[in-house]
N, C-alpha and C positions, 0 to 999 in steps of 0.2 A: 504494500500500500504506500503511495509515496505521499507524502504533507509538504503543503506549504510552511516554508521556513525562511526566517527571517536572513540567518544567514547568507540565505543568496541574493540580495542586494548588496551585502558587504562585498561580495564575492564579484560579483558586477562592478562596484566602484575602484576594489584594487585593480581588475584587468584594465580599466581604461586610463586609469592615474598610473598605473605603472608602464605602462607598456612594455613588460618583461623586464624592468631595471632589478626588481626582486622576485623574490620566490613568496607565497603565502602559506603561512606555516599554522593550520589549525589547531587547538590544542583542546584538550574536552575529555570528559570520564568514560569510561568505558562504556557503550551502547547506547553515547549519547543521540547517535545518527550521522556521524560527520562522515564516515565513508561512503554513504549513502547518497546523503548529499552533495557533497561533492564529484561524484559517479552524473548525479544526475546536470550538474550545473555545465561539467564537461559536455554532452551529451548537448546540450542545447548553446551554448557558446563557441563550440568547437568545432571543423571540419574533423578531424581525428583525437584520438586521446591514448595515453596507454597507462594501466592503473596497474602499479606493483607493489602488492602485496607482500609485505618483509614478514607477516607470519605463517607465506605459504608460497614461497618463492625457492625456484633453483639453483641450487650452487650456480652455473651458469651466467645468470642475470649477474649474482654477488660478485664475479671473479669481475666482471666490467669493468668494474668501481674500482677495484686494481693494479687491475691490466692496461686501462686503454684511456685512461681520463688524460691523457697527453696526447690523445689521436684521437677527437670527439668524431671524425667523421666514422671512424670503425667503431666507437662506441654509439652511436645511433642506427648505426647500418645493422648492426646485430643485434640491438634491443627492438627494431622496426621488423628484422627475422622472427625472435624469437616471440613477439609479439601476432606477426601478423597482421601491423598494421602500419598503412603507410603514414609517413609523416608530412606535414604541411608548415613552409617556414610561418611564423606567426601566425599560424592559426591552428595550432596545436598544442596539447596539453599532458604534460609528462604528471602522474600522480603518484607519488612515495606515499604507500599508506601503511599505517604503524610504524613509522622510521624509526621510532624509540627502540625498535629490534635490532636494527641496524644503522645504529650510529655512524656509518661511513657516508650512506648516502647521503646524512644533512652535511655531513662534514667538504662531501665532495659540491652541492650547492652553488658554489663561490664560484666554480668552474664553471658550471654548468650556465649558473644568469650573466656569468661574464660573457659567455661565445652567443646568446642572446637570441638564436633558433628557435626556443620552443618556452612555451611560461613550466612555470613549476608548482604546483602544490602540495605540498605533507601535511599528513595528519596522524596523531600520534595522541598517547595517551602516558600518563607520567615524566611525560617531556623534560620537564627541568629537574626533578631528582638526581643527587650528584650523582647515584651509580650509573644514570643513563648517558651523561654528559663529559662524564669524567676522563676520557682519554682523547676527545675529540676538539676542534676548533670550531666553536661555533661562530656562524656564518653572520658576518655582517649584513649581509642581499638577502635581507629573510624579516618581510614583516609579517605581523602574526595577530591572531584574534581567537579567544576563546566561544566555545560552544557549549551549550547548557542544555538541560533536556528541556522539550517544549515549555516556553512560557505558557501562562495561562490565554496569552491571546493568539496562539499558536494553533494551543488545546482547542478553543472554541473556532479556530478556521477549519481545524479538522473532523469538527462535527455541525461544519457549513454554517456555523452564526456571524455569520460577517458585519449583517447588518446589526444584529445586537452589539458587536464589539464599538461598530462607529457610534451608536447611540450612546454606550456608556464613555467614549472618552468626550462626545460633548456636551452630557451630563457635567465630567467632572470640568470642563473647561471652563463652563458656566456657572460650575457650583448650585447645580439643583438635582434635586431629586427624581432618579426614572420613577414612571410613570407604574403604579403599585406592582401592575400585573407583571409586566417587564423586569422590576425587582425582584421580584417572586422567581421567573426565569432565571437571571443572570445569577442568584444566590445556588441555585439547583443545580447550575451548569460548574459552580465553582465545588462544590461540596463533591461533585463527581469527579474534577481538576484532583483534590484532596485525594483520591479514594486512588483514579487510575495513576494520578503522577501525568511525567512527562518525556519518560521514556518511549522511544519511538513503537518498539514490538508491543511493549503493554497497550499503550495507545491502539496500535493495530488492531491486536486480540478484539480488546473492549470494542472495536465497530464490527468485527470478522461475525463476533459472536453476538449479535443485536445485543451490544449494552452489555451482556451478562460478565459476572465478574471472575470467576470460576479460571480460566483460562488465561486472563489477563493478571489474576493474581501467580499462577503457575508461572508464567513466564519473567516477571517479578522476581521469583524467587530464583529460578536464575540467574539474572543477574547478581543478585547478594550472591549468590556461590561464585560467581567468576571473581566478586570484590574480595570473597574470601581466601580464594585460589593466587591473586594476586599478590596479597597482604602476604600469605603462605610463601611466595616466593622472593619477600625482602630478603637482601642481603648484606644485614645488616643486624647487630646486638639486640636492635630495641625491636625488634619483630615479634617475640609474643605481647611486648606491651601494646605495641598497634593491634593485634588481634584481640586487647583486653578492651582501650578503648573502642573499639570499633561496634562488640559485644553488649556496650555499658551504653551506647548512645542514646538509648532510646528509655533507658531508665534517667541518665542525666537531666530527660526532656520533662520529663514526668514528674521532677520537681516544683515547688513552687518560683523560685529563683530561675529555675534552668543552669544558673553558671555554676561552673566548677573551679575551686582553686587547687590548681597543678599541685603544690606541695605536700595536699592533705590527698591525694590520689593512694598513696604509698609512702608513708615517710621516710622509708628504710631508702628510698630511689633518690637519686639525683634529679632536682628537676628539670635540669637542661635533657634528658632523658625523654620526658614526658613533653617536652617542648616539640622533640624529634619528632615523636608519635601524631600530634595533634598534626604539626606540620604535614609530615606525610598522607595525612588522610585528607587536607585542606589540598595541598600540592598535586594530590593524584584526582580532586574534586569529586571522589565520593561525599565531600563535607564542606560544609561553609563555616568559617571560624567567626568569632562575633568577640572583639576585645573590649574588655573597660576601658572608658575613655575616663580617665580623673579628674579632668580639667577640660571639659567640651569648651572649643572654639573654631573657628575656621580650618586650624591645621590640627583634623582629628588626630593625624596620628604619633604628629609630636604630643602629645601626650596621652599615648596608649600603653596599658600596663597590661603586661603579659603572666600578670600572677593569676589573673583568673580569665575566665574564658568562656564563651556558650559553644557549642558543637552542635549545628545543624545538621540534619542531612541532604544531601544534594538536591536529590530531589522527596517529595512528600509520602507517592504511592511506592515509593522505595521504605520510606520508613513506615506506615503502614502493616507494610508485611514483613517488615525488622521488628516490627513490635508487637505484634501478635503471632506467634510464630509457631505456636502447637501445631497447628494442622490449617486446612486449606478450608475444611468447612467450618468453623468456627471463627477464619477471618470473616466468610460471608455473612455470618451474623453480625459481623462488627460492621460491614458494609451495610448491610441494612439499617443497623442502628443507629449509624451518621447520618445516611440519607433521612431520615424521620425524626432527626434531632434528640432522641431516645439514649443516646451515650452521653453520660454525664463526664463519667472521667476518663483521664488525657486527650478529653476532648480539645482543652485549648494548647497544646503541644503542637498538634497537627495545624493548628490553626495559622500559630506562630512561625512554624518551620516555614509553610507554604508562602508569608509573608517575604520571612528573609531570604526562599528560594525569584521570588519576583524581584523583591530590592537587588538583588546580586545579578541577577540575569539582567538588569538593567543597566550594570555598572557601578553599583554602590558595594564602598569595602562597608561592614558589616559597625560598628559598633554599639554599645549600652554604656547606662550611666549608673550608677548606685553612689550612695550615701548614707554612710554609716553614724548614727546618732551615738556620741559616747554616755546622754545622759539616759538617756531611754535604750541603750543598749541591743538595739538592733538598725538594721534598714529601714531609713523613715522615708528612702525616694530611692523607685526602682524606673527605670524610664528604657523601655524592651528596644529601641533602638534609635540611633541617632544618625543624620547622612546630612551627607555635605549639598548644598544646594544649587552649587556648580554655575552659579548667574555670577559671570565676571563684572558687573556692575553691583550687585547689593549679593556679593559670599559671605551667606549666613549658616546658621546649624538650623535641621527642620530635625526636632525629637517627633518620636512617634512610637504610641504606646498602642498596645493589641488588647483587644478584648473578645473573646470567643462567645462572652455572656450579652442576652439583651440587657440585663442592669447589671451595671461596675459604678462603681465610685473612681473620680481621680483626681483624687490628691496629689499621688506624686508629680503628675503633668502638671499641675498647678503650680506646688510649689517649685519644678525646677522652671517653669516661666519667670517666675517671679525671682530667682534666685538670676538668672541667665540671660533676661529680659534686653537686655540690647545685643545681643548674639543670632538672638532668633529671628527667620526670618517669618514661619509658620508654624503651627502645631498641626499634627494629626492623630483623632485617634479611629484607629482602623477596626471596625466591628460587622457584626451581622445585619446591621439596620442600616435603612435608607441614607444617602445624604442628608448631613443637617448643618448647617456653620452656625453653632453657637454665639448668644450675645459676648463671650469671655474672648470672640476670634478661632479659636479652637476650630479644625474642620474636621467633624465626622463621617469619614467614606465607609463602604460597605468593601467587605476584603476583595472582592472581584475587581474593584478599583484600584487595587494597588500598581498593579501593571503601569497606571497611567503617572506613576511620582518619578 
């Protein structure tokens, strides 16, 4: 089943701003869709293409890379062989896929967009981890962009709501409220976002199989087995400790806080240890990391403290089925139970995760704020994420706190306004209910809207 994807407008603007001066280097988690993608974009841009696969490829192709990157004419003449396909100067498309297998290819790169025949694209998975990179030169001639699994306005092209999608962003544009029935719609459509994720095959499943979830949770859980398999094949000390957190993520979520402080994980461990691990699951984007910011200002991350931390998961219907994990039919109860509002708990985990899986596929690095009362001896302000507003004329911080319930209190959004009050450029708080901009300025969007910040 092939979906509309955002990436291929990206993909569209490097071919024509580059005109071959670089290579486009996709990077993204595992079965996010980029080979896919990119298969298809070739296919429609290209007179010819040839796509080689570094996790099922022949000694042969490898020896090229070797042999003959000083003679490109016998190295194209025998990849155009062993392919079968003929080549076309600039209008052709060489595609390195999973290069991270084979780190010569990106290394060889340099050559390759220098003699400037044919464009290049790779894509790969754990791309920057030192063991991937570590003997090679990475290539200057290599611009890159990451891939996420379906946004939520991705999800809704791929179950043809187009027209709902353009309604909700001029909703939020205008700051009003869709029209009941429509809310009613777009809230149904996102709870199923929740439930399938944004993985491309789960995705698929859930239409193959009219909606049913059965099938799309099965294939779900393969993927966590490939994340697991992977994790399994660090080589590296801290490898059962990534297999612990990885294990723990979805109890981590299930707190009230969400965040974790590294030190109190294991005291007996070094925390730079634990630093490794979180990194590694952030870096291979099985996870979205979310730091304490101490001091919110325009430059979140000069004052980011890496003592505690939240740990998302990449994507939602991943975690899902990471966290209910007995058995297949007892997720479907839990699927049911969301769809009908009937789950009380960890219901608002899922809610948040799917939050900071939008904010991040948007482009926002992840942060939260907390504030610790010495007199009252707990957290008197918890504020579930903070992102930079990115308006080169007024760079402010826009906090933004999540609510899964129709009634919340919020306090802490209040007091960190008023604590922070000329930093800010808006507040949001993201919940289940309609638009409403409160008299306090406050704008309340419904989560399906998050897409549009």
């Amino acid at each position: 089943m092939i979906f509309e994807r955002k990436i291929f407008s990206a993909l569209k603007k490097w071919k024509e701003e580059s005109n071959g001066a670089t290579a486009m280097l996709i990077e993204g988690a595992r079965r996010v869709g980029k080979s896919t993608a990119v298969e298809i974009f070739a296919k429609q841009n290209y007179k010819s293409y040839i796509l080689i696969d570094f996790g099922n490829v022949k000694e042969s192709i490898k020896n090229l890379f070797y042999n003959f990157l000083d003679d490109l004419d016998t190295f194209y003449m025998m990849l155009a062989l062993e392919y079968k396909v003929d080549l076309y100067k600039r209008d052709s498309v060489v595609i390195f896929d999973e290069i991270q297998l084979f780190p010569k290819a990106r290394e060889a790169i340099k050559y390759l967009v220098k003699d400037g025949r044919y464009d290049f694209i790779e894509t790969g998975s754990l791309i920057s981890i030192k063991e991937n990179t570590k003997n090679i030169l990475i290539p200057s001639e290599e611009d890159s962009i990451t891939m996420y699994p379906m946004d939520f306005e991705e999800f809704a092209w791929a179950l043809n709501e187009h027209k709902l999608i353009n309604y909700i962003k001029e909703c939020f544009e205008k700051k009003i409220p869709l029209v009941d029935m429509m809310h009613k719609k777009a809230l149904f459509l996102f709870k199923e976002y929740l439930l399938v994720g944004g993985m491309p095959k789960a995705v698929s499943k859930f239409l193959e199989m009219n909606k049913q979830f059965k099938e799309c949770d099965l294939e779900k859980r393969r993927i966590l087995k490939t994340y697991r398999n992977d994790i399994l094949k660090i080589d590296a000390n801290y490898k059962s400790k990534v297999l612990s957190i990885f294990d723990q993520i979805p109890g981590f979520l299930s707190t009230h806080e969400k965040r974790v402080k590294i030190s109190s994980i294991n005291e007996t461990n070094r925390v730079i240890n634990y630093e490794d691990t979180f990194f590694w699951l952030s870096d291979s984007m099985i996870c979205n990391e979310c730091f304490l910011c101490s001091d919110p200002n325009v430059g979140l991350s000069l004052n980011e403290d890496r003592t505690y931390i939240k740990c998302y998961m990449g994507d939602t219907g991943l975690l899902l089925s990471h966290t209910f994990d007995e058995n297949v039919d007892s997720d479907i109860n839990v699927y049911a139970s969301i769809l009908n509002d009937r789950l009380s708990i960890n219901k608002g985990m899922f809610f948040e995760n799917a939050v900071a899986q939008m904010l991040v596929a948007n482009g926002h690095k992840l942060y939260f704020y907390s504030h610790y009362d010495e007199t009252k001896h707990r957290n008197d302000i918890e504020v579930d994420f903070i992102i930079n507003s990115g308006n080169k004329i007024k760079n402010k911080i826009i906090p933004i706190e999540v609510k899964s319930a129709k009634n919340y209190s919020t306090t802490s959004l209040l007091e960190f306004k008023k604590r922070f009050k000329k930093r800010i450029l808006v507040s949001y708080i993201i919940h289940p209910k309609n638009l409403v901009v409160r008299d306090d300025g406050i704008i309340c969007i419904p989560a399906y809207m998050t897409f549009c910040l």
